[in-house]
C-alpha positions in Angstrom: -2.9 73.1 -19.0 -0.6 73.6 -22.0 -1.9 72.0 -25.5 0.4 68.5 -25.8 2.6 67.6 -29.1 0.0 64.5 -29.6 -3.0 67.2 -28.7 -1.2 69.8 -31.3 -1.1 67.1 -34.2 -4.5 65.3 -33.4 -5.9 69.1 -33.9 -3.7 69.4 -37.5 -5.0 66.0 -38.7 -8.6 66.5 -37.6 -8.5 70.1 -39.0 -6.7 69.3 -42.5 -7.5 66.0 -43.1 -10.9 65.2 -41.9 -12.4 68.5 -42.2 -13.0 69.3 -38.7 -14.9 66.3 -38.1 -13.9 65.9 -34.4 -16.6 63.0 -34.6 -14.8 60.8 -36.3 -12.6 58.7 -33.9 -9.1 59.0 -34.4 -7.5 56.8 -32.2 -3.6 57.7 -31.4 -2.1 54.4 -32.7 -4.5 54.4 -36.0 -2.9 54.0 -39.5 -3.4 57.6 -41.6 -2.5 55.6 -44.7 -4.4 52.5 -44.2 -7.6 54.4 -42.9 -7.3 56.9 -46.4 -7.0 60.0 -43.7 -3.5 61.0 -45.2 -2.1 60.2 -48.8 0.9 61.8 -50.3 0.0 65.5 -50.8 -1.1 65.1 -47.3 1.9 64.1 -46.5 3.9 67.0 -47.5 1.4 69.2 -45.7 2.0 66.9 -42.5 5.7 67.7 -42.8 5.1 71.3 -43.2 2.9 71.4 -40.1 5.8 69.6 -38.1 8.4 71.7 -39.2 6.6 75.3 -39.0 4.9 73.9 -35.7 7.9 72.5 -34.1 10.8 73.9 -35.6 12.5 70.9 -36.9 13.6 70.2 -40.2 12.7 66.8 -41.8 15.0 65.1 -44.6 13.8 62.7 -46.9 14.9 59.7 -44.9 12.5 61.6 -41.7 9.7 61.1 -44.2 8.6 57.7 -43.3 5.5 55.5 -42.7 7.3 54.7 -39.6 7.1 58.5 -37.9 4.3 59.4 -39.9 1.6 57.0 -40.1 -0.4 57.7 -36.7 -0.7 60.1 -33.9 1.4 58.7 -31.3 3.9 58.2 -34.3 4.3 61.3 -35.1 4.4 62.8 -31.9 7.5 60.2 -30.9 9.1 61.5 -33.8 8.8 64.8 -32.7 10.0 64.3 -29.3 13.1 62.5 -30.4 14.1 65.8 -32.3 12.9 68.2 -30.0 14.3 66.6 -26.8 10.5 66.2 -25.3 8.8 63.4 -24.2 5.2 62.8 -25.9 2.6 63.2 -23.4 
């Protein structure tokens, strides 16, 4: 079964952000920024996973609380500008 956009970014987060603490449960409509999982360096790394990763390019007005602040956020976001539906 291929790795999903949602399974690809839960993997970045857990990975960059949390240390590879898979125990730690990261639920896929949690707030990065409320929970202290991402702040703004972590941001700019988040958009440099997502535009490596998926080939999209993200402009200032991309970088938002509102496609960036949870799992199923971001992976919405990135269906909408790659044309695939977030699984």
């Amino acid at each position: 079964m291929a790795e999903t956009t949602k399974d690809k970014v839960r993997s970045f987060i857990i990975e960059n952000f949390l240390f590879g603490d898979t125990s730690y449960d990261l639920a896929e409509n949690a707030s990065l920024i409320e929970n202290d999982i991402i702040d703004s360096t972590a941001v700019l790394e988040l958009v440099a996973f997502i535009e490596d990763s998926f080939d999209i390019t993200m402009s200032d007005s991309d970088i938002v609380p509102a496609n960036l602040d949870s799992v199923a956020r971001i992976s919405a976001f990135i269906g909408s500008r790659t044309g695939t539906v977030a699984a």
